[in-house]
Structure formats: C-alpha cells, structure tokens
TORMI-114262 format. One record per residue (C-alpha): residue in one letter; x, y, z. Coordinates in Angstrom, 1 decimal. Layout:
BEGIN
+----+--------+--------+--------+
! aa !      X !      Y !      Z !
+----+--------+--------+--------+
!  A !      X !      Y !      Z !
...
+----+--------+--------+--------+
This chain:
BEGIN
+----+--------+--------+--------+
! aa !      X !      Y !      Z !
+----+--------+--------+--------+
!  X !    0.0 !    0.0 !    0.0 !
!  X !    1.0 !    3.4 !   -1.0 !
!  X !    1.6 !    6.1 !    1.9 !
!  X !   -0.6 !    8.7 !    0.3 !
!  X !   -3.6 !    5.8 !   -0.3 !
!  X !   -2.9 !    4.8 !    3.2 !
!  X !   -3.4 !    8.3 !    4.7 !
!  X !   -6.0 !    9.1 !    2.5 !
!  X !   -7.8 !    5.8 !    4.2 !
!  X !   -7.0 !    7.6 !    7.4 !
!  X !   -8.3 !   10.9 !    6.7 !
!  X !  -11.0 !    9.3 !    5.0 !
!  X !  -12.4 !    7.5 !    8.9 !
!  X !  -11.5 !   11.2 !   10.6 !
!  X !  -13.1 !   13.2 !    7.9 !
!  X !  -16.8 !   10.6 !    7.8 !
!  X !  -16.7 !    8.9 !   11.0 !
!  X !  -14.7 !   11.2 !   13.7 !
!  X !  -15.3 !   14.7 !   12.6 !
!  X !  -18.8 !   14.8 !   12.7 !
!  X !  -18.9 !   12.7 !   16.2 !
!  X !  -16.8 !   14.5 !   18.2 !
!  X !  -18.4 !   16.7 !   21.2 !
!  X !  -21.8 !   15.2 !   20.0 !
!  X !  -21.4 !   11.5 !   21.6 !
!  X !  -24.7 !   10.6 !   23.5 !
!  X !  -23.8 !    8.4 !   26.8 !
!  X !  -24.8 !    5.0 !   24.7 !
!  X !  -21.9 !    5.6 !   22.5 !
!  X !  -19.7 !    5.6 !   25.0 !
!  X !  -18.1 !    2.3 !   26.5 !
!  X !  -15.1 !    1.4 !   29.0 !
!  X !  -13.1 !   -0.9 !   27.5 !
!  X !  -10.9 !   -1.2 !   31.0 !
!  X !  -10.7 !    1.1 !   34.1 !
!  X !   -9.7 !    4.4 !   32.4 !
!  X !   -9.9 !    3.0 !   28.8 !
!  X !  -13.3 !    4.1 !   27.0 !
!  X !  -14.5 !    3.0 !   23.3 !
!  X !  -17.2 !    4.7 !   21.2 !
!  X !  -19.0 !    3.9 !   18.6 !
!  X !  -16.6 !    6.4 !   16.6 !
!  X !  -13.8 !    3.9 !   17.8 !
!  X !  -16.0 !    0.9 !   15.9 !
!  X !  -17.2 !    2.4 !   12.9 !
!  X !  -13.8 !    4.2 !   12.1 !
!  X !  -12.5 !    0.5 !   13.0 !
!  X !  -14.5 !   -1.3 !   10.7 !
!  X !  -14.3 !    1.5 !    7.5 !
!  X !  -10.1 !    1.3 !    7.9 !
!  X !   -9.9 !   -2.3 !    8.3 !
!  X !  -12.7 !   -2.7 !    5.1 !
!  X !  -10.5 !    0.0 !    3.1 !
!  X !   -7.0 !   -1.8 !    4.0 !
!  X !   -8.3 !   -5.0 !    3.0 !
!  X !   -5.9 !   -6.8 !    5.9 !
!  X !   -6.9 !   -7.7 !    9.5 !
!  X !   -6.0 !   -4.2 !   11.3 !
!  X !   -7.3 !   -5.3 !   15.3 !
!  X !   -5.1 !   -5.9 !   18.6 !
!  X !   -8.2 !   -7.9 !   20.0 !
!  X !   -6.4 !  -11.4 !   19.4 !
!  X !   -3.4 !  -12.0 !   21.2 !
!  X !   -2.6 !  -14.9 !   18.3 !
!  X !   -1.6 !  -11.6 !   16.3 !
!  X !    1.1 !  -11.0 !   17.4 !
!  X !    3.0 !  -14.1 !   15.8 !
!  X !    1.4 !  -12.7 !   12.7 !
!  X !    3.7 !   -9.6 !   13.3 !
!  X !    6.8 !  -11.7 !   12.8 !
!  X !    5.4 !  -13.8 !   10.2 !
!  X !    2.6 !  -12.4 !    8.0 !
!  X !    4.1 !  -10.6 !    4.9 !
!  X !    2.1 !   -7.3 !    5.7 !
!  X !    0.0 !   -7.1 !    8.7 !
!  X !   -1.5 !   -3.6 !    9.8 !
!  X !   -1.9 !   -1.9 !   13.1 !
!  X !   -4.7 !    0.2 !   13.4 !
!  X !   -5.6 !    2.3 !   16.3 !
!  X !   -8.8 !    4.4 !   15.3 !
!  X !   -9.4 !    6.7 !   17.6 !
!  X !   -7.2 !    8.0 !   20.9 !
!  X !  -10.8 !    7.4 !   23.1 !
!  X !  -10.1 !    9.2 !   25.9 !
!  X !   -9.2 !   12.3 !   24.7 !
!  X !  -12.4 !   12.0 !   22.6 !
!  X !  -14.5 !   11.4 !   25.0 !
!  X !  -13.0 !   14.2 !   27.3 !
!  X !  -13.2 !   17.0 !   24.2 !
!  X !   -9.8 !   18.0 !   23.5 !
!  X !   -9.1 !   18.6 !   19.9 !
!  X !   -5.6 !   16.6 !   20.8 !
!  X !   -7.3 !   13.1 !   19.9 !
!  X !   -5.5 !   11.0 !   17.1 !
!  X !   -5.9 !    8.1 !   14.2 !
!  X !   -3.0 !    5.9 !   14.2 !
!  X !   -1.8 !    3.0 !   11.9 !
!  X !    1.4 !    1.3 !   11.3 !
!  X !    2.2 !   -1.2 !    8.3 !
!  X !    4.3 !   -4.3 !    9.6 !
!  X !    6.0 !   -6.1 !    6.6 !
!  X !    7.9 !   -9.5 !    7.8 !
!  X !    8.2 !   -8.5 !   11.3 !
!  X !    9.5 !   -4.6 !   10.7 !
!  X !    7.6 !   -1.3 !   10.8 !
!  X !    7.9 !    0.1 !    7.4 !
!  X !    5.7 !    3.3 !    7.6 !
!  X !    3.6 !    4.7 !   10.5 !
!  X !    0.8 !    6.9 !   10.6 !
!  X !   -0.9 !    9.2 !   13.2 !
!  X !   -3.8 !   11.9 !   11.8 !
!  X !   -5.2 !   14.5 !   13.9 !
!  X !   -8.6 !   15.6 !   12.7 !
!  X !   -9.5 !   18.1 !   15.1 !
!  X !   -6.4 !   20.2 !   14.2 !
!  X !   -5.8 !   19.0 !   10.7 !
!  X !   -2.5 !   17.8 !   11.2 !
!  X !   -0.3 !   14.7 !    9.6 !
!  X !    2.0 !   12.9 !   10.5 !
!  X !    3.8 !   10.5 !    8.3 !
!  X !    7.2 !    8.3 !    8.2 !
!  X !    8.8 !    5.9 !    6.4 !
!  X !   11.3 !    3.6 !    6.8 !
!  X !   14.5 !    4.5 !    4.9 !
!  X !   12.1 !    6.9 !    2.9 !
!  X !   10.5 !   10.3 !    3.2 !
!  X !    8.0 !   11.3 !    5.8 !
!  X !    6.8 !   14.7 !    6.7 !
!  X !    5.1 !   16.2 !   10.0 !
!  X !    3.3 !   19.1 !   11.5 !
!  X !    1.4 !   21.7 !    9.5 !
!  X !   -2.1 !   21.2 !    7.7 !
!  X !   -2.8 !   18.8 !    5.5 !
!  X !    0.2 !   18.7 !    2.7 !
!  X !   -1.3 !   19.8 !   -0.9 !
!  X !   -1.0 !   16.2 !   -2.1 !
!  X !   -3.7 !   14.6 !    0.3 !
!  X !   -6.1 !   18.1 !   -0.2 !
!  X !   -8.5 !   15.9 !   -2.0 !
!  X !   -9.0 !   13.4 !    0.8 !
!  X !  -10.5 !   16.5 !    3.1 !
!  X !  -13.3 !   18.9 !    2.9 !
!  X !  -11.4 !   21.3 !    5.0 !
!  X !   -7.5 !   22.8 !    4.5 !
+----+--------+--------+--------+
C-alpha cells in the first residue's frame, strides 16, 4: 500500500466517521473498555471503514496476532481513535496506523482531525510532520 492511499484511508475515517462525532457522543456511544480506557462507537465504525479499506486484518483484540507480526508478509496496526481524549473533548485526539512487513515497521501513521494535522514516516524513505494537511492529500478532506 501506497503512503498517500494509506493516509487518504485515514483521513477518510477522521473526515466521515470522527469529525462529525466528536463533542456530539450521547452516553450509549460511550463504552469502557478497562478502568480508564473508553470505546465509542466512533472507535468501531472508524475500526471497521479502515480495516474494510485496508483490506488486511488491522485489530489488537487477538493475542494470536502477534506471531502474525513476525510472520505475515504485511499485517497492519490500526488504532482508530485516541478514546479518551475524545470522549473528554480535547481537539488533541489522534488516528494511528502502522504497516508491519515481515516483522518490521515500514511506515507509521498518526492523523489528527481536530487540528488538521499529519503525520507521516517511512522507513529509509520520506515522511513529513506538522502543518495542515500537505497539498497532495487536499482531496481526501473537505477542509484545508
């Protein structure tokens, strides 16, 4: 997978899943995963549209991954939405992904909608940081 396509898929979940949820979450929405951990229903459906749109299995829910980390050919880690922060309102909240190839990290994500900031390395290759939304990822976003 391509960085840009990758954080495209990224700003995609913020941009139709997270945006329009955050500082609008009704009490059913919200769940505690583990004292001090909370889940929403942001957290799930931005889950489910990144997993879908990566087309690999992109959950830390079974422990048998993490073999699958040393082993698979790709595997991606996918952490949809920094919860807590949500939950609480501050704009600080992030998207995160990594893409594992053969048991190394090859590129790494994080996305911040609330401030339209990216974030985005790759091994041995380019990555840049900070700022809004670089010019070549404008289309994925409705706002610059």
């Amino acid at each position: 997978m391509w960085i840009n396509e990758a954080t495209g898929i990224l700003l995609e979940a913020a941009e139709v899943v997270i945006l329009p949820r955050f500082l609008t979450l009704a009490k059913g929405e919200i769940a505690e995963k583990s004292p001090g951990e909370v889940a929403t229903v942001a957290d799930h459906e931005a889950e489910e549209l990144i997993s879908r749109r990566l087309r690999e299995e992109a959950t830390a829910s079974d422990p048998g991954l993490l073999m699958a980390l040393l082993e698979a050919p790709a595997v991606w880690l996918v952490d949809p939405l920094d919860g807590t922060n949500f939950v609480a309102g501050r704009p600080e909240y992030a998207v995160m992904a990594a893409l594992v190839r053969s048991g190394e990290t090859v590129a790494a994500w994080i996305v911040r909608p609330a401030e339209g900031d990216v974030y985005v390395a790759e091994r041995n290759g380019s990555g840049y940081a900070g700022g809004r939304f670089p010019p070549i990822l404008r289309g994925y976003v409705g706002r610059h």
